[in-house]
N, C-alpha and C positions, 0 to 999 in steps of 0.2 A: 192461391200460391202458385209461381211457377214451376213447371214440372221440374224434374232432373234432367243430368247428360245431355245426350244427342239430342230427347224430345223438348227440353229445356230452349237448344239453337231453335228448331221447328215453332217451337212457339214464339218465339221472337221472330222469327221470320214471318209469319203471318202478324203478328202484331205490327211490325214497320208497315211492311204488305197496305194492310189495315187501314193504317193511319195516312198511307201516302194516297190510296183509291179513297177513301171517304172524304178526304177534302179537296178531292179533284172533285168529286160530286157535288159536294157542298159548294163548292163556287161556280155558279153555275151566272151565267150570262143574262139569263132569262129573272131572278132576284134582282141582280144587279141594275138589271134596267130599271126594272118597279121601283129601286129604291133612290135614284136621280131622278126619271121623267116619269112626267103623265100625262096622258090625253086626255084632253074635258070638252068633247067637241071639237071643234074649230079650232082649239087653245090648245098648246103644250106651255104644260107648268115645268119650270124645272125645281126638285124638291129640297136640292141644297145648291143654293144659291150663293157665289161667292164673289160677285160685285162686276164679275169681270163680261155681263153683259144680261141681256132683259130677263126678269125673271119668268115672264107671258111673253109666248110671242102666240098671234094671232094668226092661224095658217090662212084666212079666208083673203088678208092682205096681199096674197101671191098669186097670182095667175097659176103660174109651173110650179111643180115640186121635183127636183132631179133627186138622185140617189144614188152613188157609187159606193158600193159596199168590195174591200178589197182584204184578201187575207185567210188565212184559214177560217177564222170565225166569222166569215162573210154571208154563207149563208144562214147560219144559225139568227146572226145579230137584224138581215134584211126581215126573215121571217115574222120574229120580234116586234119589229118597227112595223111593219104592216098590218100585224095584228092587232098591237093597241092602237095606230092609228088610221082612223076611218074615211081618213080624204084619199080622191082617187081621183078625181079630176086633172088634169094635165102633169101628170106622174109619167113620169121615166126614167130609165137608170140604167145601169150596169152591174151585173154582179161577175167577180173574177175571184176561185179558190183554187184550191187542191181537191176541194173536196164540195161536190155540186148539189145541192139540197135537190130531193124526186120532185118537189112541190116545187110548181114554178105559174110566175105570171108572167102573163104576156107582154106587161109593159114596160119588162126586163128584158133585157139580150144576156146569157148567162155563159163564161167562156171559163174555161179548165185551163190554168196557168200551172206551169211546172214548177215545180219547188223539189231539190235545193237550187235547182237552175232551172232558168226561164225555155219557154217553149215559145211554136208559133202562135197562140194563144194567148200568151203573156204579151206579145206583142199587139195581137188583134185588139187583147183589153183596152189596151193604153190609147190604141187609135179612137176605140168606139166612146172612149170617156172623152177626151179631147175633142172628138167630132160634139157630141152632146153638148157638151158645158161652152162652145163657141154660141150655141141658141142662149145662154142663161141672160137674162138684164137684171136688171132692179128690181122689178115684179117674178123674180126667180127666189125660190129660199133651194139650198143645194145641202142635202146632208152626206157628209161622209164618214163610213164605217170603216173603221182602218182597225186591223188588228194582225199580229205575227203571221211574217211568212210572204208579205207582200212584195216587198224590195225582189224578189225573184218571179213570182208569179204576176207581177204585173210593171214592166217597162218600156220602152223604147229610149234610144241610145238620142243624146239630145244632137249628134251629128249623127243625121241620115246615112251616111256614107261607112257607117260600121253594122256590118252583116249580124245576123243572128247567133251565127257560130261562133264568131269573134265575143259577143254578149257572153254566150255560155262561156267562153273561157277566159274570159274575164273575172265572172261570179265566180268561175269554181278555182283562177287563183288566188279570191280572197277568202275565200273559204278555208284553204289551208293554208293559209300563211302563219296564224297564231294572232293574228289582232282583235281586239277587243270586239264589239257589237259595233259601240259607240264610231271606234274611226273606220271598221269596216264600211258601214254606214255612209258617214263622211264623202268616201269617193264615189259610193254609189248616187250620191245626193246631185254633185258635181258633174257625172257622165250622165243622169236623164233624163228628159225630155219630160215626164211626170212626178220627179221626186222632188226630195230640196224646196218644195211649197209651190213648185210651179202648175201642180194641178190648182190648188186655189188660184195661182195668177191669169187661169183660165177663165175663170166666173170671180173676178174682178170684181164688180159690180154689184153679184148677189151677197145673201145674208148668206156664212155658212155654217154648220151646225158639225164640227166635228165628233163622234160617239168613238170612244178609244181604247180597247184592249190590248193594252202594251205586254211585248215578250222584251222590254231592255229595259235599264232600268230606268227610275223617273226621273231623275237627275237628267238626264238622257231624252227628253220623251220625245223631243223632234228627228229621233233615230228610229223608232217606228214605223216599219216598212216606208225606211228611208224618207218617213214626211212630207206624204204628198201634199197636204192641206198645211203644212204648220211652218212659220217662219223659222228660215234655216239662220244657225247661229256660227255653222262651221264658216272656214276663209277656203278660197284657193291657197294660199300662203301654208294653208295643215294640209290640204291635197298632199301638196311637190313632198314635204315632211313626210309624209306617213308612207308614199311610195318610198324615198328616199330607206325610212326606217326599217322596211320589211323586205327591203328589193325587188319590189315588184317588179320595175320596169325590168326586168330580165325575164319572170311570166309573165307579161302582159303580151296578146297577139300586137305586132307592129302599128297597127288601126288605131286600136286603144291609146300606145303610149304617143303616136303623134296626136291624138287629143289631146290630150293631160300633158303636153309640152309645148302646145300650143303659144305663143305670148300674150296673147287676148282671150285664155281660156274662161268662159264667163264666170260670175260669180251669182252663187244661186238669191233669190230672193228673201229678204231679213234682214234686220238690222243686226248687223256684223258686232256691232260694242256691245249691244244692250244681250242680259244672261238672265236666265228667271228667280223671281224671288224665291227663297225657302220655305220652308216650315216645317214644323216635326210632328211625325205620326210614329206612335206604334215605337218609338226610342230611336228612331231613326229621321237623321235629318235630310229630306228631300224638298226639288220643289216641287210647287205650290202645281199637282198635276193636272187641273181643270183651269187653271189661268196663266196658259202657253203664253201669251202675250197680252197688250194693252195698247190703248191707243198713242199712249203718251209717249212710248215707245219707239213711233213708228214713224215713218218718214219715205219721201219719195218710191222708188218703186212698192213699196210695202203696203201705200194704200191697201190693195186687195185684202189684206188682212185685219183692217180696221173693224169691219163687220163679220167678227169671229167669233166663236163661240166653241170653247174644249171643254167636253165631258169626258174623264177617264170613269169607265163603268166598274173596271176589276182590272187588278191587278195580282202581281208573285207576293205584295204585303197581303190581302185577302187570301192565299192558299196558305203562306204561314201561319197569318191568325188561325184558319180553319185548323190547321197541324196542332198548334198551339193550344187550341180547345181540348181534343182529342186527346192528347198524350197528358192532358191536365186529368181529364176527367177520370183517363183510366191511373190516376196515382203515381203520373211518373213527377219528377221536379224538372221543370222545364228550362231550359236556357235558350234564346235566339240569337245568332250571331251571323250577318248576311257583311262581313266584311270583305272576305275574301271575293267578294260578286269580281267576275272579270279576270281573274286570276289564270295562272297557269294551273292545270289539272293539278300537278304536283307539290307544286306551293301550298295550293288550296287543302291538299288531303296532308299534307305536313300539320299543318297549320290548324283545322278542325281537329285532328288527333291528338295533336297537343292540349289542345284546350279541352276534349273531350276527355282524357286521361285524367289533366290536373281535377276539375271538377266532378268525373264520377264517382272519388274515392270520400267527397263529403256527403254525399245520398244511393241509397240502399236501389230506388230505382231513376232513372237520369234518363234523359232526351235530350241530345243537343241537336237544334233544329237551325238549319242555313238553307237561304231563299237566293236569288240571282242564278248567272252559269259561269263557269270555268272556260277556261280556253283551250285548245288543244294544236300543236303545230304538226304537223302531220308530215311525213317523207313521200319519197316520190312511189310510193307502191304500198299505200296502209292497206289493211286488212278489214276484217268485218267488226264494225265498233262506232263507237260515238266516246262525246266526253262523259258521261256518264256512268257506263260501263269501263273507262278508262280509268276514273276516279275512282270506283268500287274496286278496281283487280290492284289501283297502287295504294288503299286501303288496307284490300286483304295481304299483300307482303308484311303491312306493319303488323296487322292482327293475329299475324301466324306467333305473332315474340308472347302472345298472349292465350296460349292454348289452354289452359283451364277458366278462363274469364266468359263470364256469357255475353258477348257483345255484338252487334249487329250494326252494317253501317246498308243503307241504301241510299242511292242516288238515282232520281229519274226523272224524265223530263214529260211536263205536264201536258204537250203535243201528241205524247204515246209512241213519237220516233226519236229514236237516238242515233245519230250519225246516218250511216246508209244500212244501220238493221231496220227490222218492223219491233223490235224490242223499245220501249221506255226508258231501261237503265235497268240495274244489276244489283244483288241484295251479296253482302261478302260478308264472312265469317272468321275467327279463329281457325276451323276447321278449310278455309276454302283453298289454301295453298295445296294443303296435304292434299285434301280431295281429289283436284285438278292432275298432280302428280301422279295418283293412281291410275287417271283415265288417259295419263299418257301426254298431260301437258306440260307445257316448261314456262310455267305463270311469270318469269321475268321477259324472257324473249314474248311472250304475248301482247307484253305492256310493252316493250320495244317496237312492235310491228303493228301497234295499232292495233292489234286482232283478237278485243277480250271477249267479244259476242258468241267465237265457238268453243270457248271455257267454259262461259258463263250458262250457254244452251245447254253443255253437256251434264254440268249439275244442274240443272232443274232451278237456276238461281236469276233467269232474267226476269225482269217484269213486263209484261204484258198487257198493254188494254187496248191495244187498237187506237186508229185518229182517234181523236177529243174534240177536233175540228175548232179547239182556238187553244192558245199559246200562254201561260202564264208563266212561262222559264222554268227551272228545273228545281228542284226541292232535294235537301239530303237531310236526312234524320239519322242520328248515331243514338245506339240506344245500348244500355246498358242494365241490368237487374239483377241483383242479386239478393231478393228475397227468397 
């Protein structure tokens, strides 16, 4: 039975808490792999096989094995791969994080990329992967590990002629602009030298084995640190659109916008008409995330891609289901609703509260559980916060109309950073306006300035876990009880 009063929120609080760290546990990278690939010797089997390429390939057939592992979950995912498999022979690679595993071999070069903006390092990756993959032939198999967080930690600008500095402030105007992943994405695909698939048009020739821990959504999935291996499907034609929409070119450094105004600004590699097939998992219709492309597809420069091969290992649907178990098993009535994925912060917590209200008053205990992230348009001086914690403080204003209701909403992001805190996201209450009040904040003007992270410190209410060192997007559980 849930307690009463005050200890009543406390226990709900750790129940979300609960629910939101045990299925970040549960979806772990290292499952995920065992239950796609295997090594059998020489052989990697793949174990769900969906047509879109060999189900054996025979490693002894390759001279070289390259390796570029990019992303937060770069080092976790190389170690993985090294450990189930046992060829070592003409192995080389690159690896480029945030975050650098202690354990290293030598037949890596291992480089610290900056994320939310790139560093010199980010740069060095992109050179050292580029230099490698010009050795690849036909007797080359090239796997790449791509997971959140790349698009920043690893680029170069596909015109030489735009400095480092120019790059950072480039990222960090699309960072606050308020656009979605998807077209963020987009132009980053169009300004680099390794995104938009033109690292696979590097090793042309080889077989490549993409391994994918996507932080955007699948529908999406050539947005994944901005797609270095995978046929880009955006135009130039959505480029000029999406600046035009957000007004970039008034942030963009001068460098950047005579790129992207160029009249021969190229157009990334992919076939431009062709969009992936669907299919539905889990009530949700996405596509088909291990079969990026096909041959039939493909045409002219695209070759490179003919000999492809997408495994997505885990995904933000794997941390729901895991949610989903969880809040099943401890008796609550579950509901999943990942509509709002991309949405403004504000829309989004309109819009789950809604739904969360109408449906909590037919069950005694209720979890409404939503997967994707939110968007956030940021002013020229935000404070300490993410979307996350943005969503939980414009939560808590609506929770405050509901002071004797024992409700709980968290939002946090499966990275363990939210914005530019070290926080995850923020757990909000009935109780959290009034609270906040007390310690002397003004919870509207917080949500105005961007700055819910020294609210949310000061009650005791952020979430915490530290990197996770890979990216499943963000999670919110709204939960309700009143037994």
């Amino acid at each position: 039975m849930t307690p009463a009063g005050d200890t009543a929120l406390d226990f709900l609080h750790a129940r979300a808490t609960g629910f939101f760290t045990e299925a970040l546990e549960a979806s772990s990278i290292q499952s995920a792999f065992d239950r796609r690939l295997r090594f059998e010797g020489n052989t990697l089997k793949r174990l769900l096989p969906d047509g879109s390429g060999p189900d054996e390939i025979n490693l002894s057939q390759y001279k070289r094995i390259f390796v570029i592992a990019i992303g937060k979950a770069a080092g976790p995912m190389l170690e993985i791969l090294l450990d189930r498999m046992s060829r070592r022979k003409g192995m080389r690679g690159i690896c480029c994080s945030k975050y650098l595993p202690k354990k290293r071999n030598w037949r890596f070069r291992y480089f610290e990329g900056g994320h939310p903006l790139p560093n010199e390092e980010s740069f060095a990756a992109a050179r050292a992967a580029l230099a490698l993959l010009k050795k690849a032939r036909r007797d080359t198999l090239v796997f790449y590990l791509v997971s959140g967080g790349g698009s920043a930690m690893f680029d170069l600008p596909l015109d030489p002629r735009i400095t480092l500095a120019d790059t950072v402030a480039f990222h960090d105007a699309l960072l606050g602009c308020g656009a979605p992943i998807n077209e963020i994405n987009t132009l980053r695909k169009h300004f680099s030298a390794v995104k938009g698939g033109r690292l696979a048009m590097a090793s042309a020739e080889s077989l490549k084995i993409s391994l994918l821990v996507p932080d955007v959504p699948l529908r999406t999935l050539d947005a994944l640190s901005s797609g270095p291996s995978s046929p880009d499907h955006s135009t130039v034609s959505e480029v000029h659109e999406i600046i035009e929409k957000y007004n970039l070119a008034a942030r963009f450094p001068a460098s950047v916008n005579a790129f992207f105004q160029q009249a021969d600004l190229p157009e990334s590699p992919g076939n431009k008409k062709w969009k992936p097939p669907f299919l539905s998992r889990f009530g949700r219709t996405e596509p088909n995330p291990r079969r990026v492309t096909s041959a039939a597809s493909l045409d002219g420069e695209d070759e490179a891609f003919r000999d492809s091969i997408y495994e997505v290992l885990l995904s933000d649907l794997d941390l729901v289901e895991c949610a989903r178990t969880l809040a099943q098993k401890a008796g609550y009535f579950v509901s999943v609703d990942n509509s709002c994925d991309d949405w403004d912060y504000a829309d989004a917590a309109r819009y789950l509260l809604d739904r969360f209200h109408e449906q909590r008053i037919h069950h005694r205990r209720f979890c409404l559980i939503s997967g994707g992230e939110v968007t956030v348009t940021l002013n020229d001086n935000p404070g300490a916060g993410g979307r996350n914690q943005q969503f939980a403080l414009a939560c808590a204003l609506e929770l405050a109309h509901h002071p004797d209701q024992m409700l709980t909403v968290l939002s946090a992001g499966s990275d363990g950073i939210d914005g530019n805190t070290q926080s995850a996201g923020a757990i909000a209450d009935p109780t959290t306006v009034a609270r906040a009040k007390a310690f002397g904040f003004d919870p509207e003007e917080n949500l105005r300035t961007f700055d819910a992270c020294p609210l949310f410190t000061a009650l005791g209410d952020t979430i915490v876990t530290g990197p996770t060192s890979h990216n499943l997007r963000d999670l919110r559980l709204l939960i309700s009880d009143n037994s």
